[in-house]
N, C-alpha and C positions, 0 to 999 in steps of 0.2 A: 566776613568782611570783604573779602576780594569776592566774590559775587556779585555782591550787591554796591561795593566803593563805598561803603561809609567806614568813618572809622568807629571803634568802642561807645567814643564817648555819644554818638552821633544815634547809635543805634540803642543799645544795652537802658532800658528803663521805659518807652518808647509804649506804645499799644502797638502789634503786631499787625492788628488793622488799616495803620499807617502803611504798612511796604506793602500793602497788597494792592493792587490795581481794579479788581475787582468785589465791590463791599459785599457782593452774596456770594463768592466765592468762601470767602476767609469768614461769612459767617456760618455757613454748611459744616464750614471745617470745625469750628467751635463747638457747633451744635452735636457733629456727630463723636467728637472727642468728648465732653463733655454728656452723655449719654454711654461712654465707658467704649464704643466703638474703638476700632484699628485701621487708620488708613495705610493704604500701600498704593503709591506711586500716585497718587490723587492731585490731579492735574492743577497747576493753577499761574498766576500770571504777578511775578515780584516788579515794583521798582524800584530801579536803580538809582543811586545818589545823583548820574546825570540823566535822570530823566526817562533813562530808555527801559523797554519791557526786558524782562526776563520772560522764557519759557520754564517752568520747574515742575517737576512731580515731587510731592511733598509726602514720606511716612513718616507717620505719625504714633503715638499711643499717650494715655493719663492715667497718669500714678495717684489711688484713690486712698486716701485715710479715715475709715469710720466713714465711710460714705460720702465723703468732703473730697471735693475736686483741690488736690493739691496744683500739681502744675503736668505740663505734656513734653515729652521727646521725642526730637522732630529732626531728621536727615533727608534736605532738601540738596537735590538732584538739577544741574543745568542742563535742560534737554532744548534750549532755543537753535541748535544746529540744526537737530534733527525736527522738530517743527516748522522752521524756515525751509528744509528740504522735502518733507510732505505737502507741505504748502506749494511748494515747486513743482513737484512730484502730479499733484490735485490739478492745480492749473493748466501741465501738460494735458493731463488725460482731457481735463475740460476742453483744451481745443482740439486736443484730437477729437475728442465726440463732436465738436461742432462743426471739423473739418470733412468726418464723415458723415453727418448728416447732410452735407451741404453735397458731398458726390451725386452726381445720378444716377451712379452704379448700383447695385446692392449689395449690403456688403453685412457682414454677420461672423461673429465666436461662438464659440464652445467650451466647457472645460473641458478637462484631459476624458470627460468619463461622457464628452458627447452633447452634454446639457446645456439648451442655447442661454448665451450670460448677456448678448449684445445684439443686438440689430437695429439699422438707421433709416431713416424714413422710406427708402427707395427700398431695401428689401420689402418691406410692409407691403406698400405698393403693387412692387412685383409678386407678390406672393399670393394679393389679393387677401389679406389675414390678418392676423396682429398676435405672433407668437407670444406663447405664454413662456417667460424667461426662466430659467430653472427646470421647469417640466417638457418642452417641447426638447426635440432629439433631434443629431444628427443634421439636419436642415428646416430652414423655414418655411417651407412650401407643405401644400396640403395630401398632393399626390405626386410621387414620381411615376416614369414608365422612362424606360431606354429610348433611345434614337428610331429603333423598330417598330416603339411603339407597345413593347414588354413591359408588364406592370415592373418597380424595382424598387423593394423593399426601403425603406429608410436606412435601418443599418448595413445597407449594402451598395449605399448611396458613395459619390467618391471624395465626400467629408468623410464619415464613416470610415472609408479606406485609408486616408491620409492620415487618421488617428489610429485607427490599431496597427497602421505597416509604419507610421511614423514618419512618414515623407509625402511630400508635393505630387500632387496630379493635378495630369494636365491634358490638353487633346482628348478629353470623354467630351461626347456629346450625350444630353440628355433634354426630356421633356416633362414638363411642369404641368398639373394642373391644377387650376385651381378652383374654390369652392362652388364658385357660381357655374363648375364644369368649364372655360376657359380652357385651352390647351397654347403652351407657349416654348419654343425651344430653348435652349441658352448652353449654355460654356459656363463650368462651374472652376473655381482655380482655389482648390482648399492647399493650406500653407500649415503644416503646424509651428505651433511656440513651442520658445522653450526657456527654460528661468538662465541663470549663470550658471549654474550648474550641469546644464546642457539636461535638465530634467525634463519630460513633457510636460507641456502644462496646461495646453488647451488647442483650437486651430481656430485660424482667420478664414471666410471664405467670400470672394468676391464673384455674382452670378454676373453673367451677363447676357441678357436677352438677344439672341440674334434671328429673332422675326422677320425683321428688315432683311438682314444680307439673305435669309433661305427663301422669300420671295424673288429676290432680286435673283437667284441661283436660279429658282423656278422656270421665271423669266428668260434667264439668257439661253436654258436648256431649250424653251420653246422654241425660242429664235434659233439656236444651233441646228436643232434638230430639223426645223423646217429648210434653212438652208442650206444643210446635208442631203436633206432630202431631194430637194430642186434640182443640185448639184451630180447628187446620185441618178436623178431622170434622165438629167441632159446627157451625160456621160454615157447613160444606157444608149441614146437616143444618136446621137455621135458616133456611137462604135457601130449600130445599126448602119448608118447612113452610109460608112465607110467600107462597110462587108458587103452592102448592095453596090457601093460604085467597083469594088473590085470584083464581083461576079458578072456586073456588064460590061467591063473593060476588056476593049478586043486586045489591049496593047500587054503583053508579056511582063516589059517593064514597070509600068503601071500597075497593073495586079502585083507585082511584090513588092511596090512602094504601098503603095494601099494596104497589103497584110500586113506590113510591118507599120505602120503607122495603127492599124487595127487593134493588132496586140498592144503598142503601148497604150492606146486609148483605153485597153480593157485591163491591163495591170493597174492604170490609174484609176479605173473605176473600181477593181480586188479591193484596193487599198481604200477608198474609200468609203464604199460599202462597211469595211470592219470598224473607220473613223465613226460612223451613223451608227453603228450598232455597240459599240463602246458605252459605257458606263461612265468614264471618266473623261472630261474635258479639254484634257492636257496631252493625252496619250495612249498606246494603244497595248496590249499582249502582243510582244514579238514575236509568240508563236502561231498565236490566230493570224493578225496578220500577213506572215513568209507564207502561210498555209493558204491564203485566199489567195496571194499572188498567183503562188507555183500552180493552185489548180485553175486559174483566169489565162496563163499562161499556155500549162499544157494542153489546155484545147485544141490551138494550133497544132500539136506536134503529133506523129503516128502513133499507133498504139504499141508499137513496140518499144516508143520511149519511158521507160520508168522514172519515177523521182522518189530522191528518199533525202525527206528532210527532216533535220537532226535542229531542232530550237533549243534554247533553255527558256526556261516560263520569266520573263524581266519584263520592265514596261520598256515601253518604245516612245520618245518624243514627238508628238505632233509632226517638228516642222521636218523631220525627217524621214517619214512615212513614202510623201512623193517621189523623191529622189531615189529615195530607196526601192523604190517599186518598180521604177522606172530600169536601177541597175541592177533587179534582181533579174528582170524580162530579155535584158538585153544579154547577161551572161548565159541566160537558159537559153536563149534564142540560138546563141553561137555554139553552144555545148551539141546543143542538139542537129545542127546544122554540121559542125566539124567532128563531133565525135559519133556517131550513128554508123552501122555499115551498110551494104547494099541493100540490106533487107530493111533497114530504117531502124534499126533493134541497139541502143543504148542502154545504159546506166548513168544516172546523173547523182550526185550528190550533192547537195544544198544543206549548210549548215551558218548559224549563228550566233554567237559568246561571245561573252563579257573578257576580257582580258586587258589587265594593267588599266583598266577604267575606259577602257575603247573598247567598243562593238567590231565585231571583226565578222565581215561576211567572207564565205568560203566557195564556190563553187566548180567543181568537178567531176568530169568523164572516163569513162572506161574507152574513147577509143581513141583511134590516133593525133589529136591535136592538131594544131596549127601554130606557125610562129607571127607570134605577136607583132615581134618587131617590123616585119614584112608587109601584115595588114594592118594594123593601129591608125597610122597618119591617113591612109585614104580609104577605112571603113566606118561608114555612116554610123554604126552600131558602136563600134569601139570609141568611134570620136566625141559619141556624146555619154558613156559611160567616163573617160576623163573631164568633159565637163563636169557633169553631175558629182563625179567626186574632189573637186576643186570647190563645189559649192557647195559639199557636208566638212570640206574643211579635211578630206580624209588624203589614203593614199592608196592606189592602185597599182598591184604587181601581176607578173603569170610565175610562178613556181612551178619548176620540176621535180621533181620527187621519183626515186628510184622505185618504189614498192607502188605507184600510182603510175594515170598517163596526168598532161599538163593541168594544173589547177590555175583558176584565176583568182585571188583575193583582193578584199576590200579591207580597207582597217581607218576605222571614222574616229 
């Protein structure tokens, strides 16, 4: 009675095919009761006194006498919450599928065991294919091979990965082929699920074709490289022209404005020679690098000048390469000039670490120094190592040290 809102009198005598909403429902249910059948939880749709549907699962059974259909016992169940919430439930998913079909991205599941359950138009696409659901594995595409260019297995794919390690990957690059032989790059971003239970239960995975940006990378490489290259000529071309006016130079002074203008010319061409010959766009081996300096450098100096340079393998930022080359030539310049004895016969030490998240350059002499503070303000060499390091942002000291002779440091 509270069900359905009728009272006794309203219901009790009635044809039961009256409350039911549906007349082939309620007569399946006869027929199969009625043939001695047992339902259990057999879905179907009551009305209510005012009007409105019920959702009900209906068990059922018929009590037979001599073959004679007496009558049926029936415990009807109100499941219109939970109908109304699958129905909810149905709807969601319905837009999420048409929200992803609608992406341009490609986008595709799995259950927990790998088996593709989902993919939206733009995978297809991409894939060049039309995964078979349930049977196809691991991902949609027809061939993988790594970034190298290594063929890579399916389940070794970084879907694959994100299901048996159970977590997100991310930063793999890999390459796609597909059937008609196509070969295409992309960024794969598998994500696993997981129920309330925090159970696995399958993985989401979004590809994304980046054709476009590794042309345009292609590109900017060529243009780098060319005008690194031009760069690198003129500079060759430069430091020539500057080593010829200082070998014709009858003037004293001259000839060591010219050397020393020479040498910077040619520390700046070390450094970027190693910028041209770099692999990355951005920056360079701070130990290749100090290393082409020091020996662009030591050309000028006698052979009795040794250098012993101490790097750690880190990257080095671009914009800091020049400056830096510039105050590596100039400490080496003066080590070798003040520390050296009659014979020209030094030791220099050049070194370069990372500390507290600053690069710290080091440079020092085995011979007797010089005070800083004396020559600094009116040495062309010293004056423009305090520029240069005003302009990496850093600070420049000369340390003493008892167990050494004077050191000069950088700290950027």
């Amino acid at each position: 009675m509270d069900l359905l809102g009728y009272t006794a009198e309203e219901y009790i005598g009635r044809q039961i095919s009256e409350f039911h909403a549906d007349a082939g429902t309620i007569a399946e249910i006869l027929t199969r009761l009625a043939a001695g059948e047992k339902l259990v939880r057999f879905p179907a749709r009551l009305r209510a006194g005012d009007g409105s549907i019920k959702h009900v699962e209906v068990t059922s059974s018929a009590q037979f006498r001599n073959g004679q259909f007496l009558h049926t016992r029936c415990f009807t169940s109100d499941v219109t919450e939970i109908v109304e919430v699958r129905r909810q439930l149905l709807r969601k998913e319905e837009e999420m599928h048409q929200i992803l079909e609608a992406l341009p991205a490609a986008v595709y599941t799995t259950d927990a065991q790998g088996k593709i359950a989902y993919y939206n138009r733009a995978a297809a696409e991409l894939a060049g294919r039309e995964p078979v659901i349930g049977v196809d594995e691991w991902c949609v595409t027809f061939r993988l091979f790594t970034a190298d260019g290594q063929p890579l297995p399916h389940d070794e794919c970084p879907m694959a990965i994100a299901l048996k390690e159970n977590r997100p990957v991310r930063d793999v690059e890999a390459m796609a082929q597909r059937p008609d032989g196509a070969m295409f790059p992309f960024l794969p971003f598998p994500t696993p699920m997981h129920n309330k239970d925090g159970e696995l239960v399958g993985a989401v995975n979004m590809l994304v074709n980046i054709s476009d940006r590794k042309l345009a990378e292609a590109n900017q490489k060529l243009l780098l490289d060319e005008l690194n290259h031009r760069v690198k000529n003129n500079m060759a071309m430069l430091y020539a022209l500057i080593r010829s006016s200082e070998r014709e130079s009858k003037s004293t002074e001259a000839r060591g404005v010219l050397g020393n203008a020479a040498q910077r010319v040619g520390a700046m061409a070390a450094a970027q020679q190693t910028l041209y010959t770099e692999h990355s766009r951005s920056g360079v081996d701070a130990r290749d690098f100090v290393d082409a300096v020091c020996k662009s450098t030591n050309r000028a100096f006698s052979e009795g000048v040794t250098l012993h340079i101490d790097v750690e393998p880190q990257f080095l930022p671009n914009e800091v390469t020049m400056p830096l080359a510039l105050v590596i030539n100039e400490l080496l310049t003066n080590a070798a000039k003040h520390g050296c004895d009659a014979a020209g016969n030094c030791q220099i030490w050049i070194s370069l670490v990372r500390a507290d998240g600053d690069f710290v350059l080091t440079v020092r002499d085995d011979g007797p120094g010089f005070n800083f503070a004396d020559t600094g303000k009116r040495s062309s060499g010293t004056g423009l190592i305090s520029g240069l390091v005003r302009q990496l942002r850093g600070t420049f000291s000369e340390m003493h040290r008892q167990i050494c002779k004077p050191t000069a440091g950088l700290k950027v």
